[in-house]
N, C-alpha and C positions, 0 to 999 in steps of 0.2 A: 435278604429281601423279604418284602412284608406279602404276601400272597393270600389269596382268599380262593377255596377252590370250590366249585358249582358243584351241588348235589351230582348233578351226570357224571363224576368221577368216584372213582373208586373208597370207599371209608380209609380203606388200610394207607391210600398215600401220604397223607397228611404226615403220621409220625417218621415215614422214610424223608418225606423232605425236609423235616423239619431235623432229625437228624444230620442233615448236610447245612446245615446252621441256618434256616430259613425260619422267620416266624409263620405258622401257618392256621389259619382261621378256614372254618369250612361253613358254606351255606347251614350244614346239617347241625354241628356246633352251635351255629348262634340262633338257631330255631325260627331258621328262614327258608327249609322247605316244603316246597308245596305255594310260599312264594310267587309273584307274578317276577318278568326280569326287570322291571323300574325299579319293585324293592332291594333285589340284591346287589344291581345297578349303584342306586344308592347306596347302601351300606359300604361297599369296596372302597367306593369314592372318598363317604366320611372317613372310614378307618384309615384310608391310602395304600391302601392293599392292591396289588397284582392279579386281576382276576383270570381266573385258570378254566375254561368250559370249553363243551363239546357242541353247546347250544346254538343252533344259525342264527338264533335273533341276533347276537353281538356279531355280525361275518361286517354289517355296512360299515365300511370303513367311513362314507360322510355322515354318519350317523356318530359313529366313533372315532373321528377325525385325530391320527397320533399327536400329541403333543395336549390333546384337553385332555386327558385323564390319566390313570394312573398306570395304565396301561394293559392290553388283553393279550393272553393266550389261547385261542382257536386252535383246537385239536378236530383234528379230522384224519385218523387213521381208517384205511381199510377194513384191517384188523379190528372186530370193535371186541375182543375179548378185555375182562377186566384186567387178568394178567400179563395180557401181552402191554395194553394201554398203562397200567401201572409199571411193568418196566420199563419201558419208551419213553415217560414223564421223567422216571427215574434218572436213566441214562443222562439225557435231557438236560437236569438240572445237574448233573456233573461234570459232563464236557463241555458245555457251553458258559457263557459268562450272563444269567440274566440279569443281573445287576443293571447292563448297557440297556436293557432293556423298556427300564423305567419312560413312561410317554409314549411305546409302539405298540404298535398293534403286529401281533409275531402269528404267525398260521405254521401249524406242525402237520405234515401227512407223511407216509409213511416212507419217503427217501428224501423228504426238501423241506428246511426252515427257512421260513421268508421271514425278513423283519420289516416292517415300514416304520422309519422313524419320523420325528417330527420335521418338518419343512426346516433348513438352516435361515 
């Protein structure tokens, strides 16, 4: 999965995900923090990347309507430790299949993964 992940996550998850065969691009990487979120908005979209944040601007789903875009991860853990958040992504991306993911809009907290996929 081609994933792009927002500065508000952790530097060190990049190479763990990417380890689990995912290509992974970070806001920080391609020298887009500090960024407004139209720019990295943009960017996710061209590259087609999975964008991965903790940010509420991206929560409006009619804003972000599943099926126009490449798809978003909304992370809202309790917990906002780096290392708890960096394992929970981790876990995350190994038990689950986000491949299916592609077009939703998925919200992570800290016992329940929602997915909204696109309208059939």
């Amino acid at each position: 999965m081609r994933i792009k992940l927002d500065e508000n996550l952790p530097e060190g998850l990049a190479p763990l995900l990417a380890a689990l065969g995912h290509d992974v691009d970070s806001v920080r990487d391609e020298g887009l923090a500090g960024f407004g979120d139209s720019e990295v908005w943009a960017a996710a979209q061209r590259d087609e990347r999975f964008l991965v944040t903790q940010d509420l601007d991206f929560s409006d789903t009619r804003k972000f309507l599943p099926g126009t875009h490449h798809g978003i991860l909304l992370v809202r853990l309790h917990q906002a430790g780096r290392l708890y958040l960096t394992r929970r992504l981790v876990q995350l991306f190994t038990v689950e299949t986000p491949a299916s993911w592609r077009g939703c809009f998925v919200v992570l907290s800290d016992h329940r993964l929602r997915v909204r996929r696109p309208s059939q």
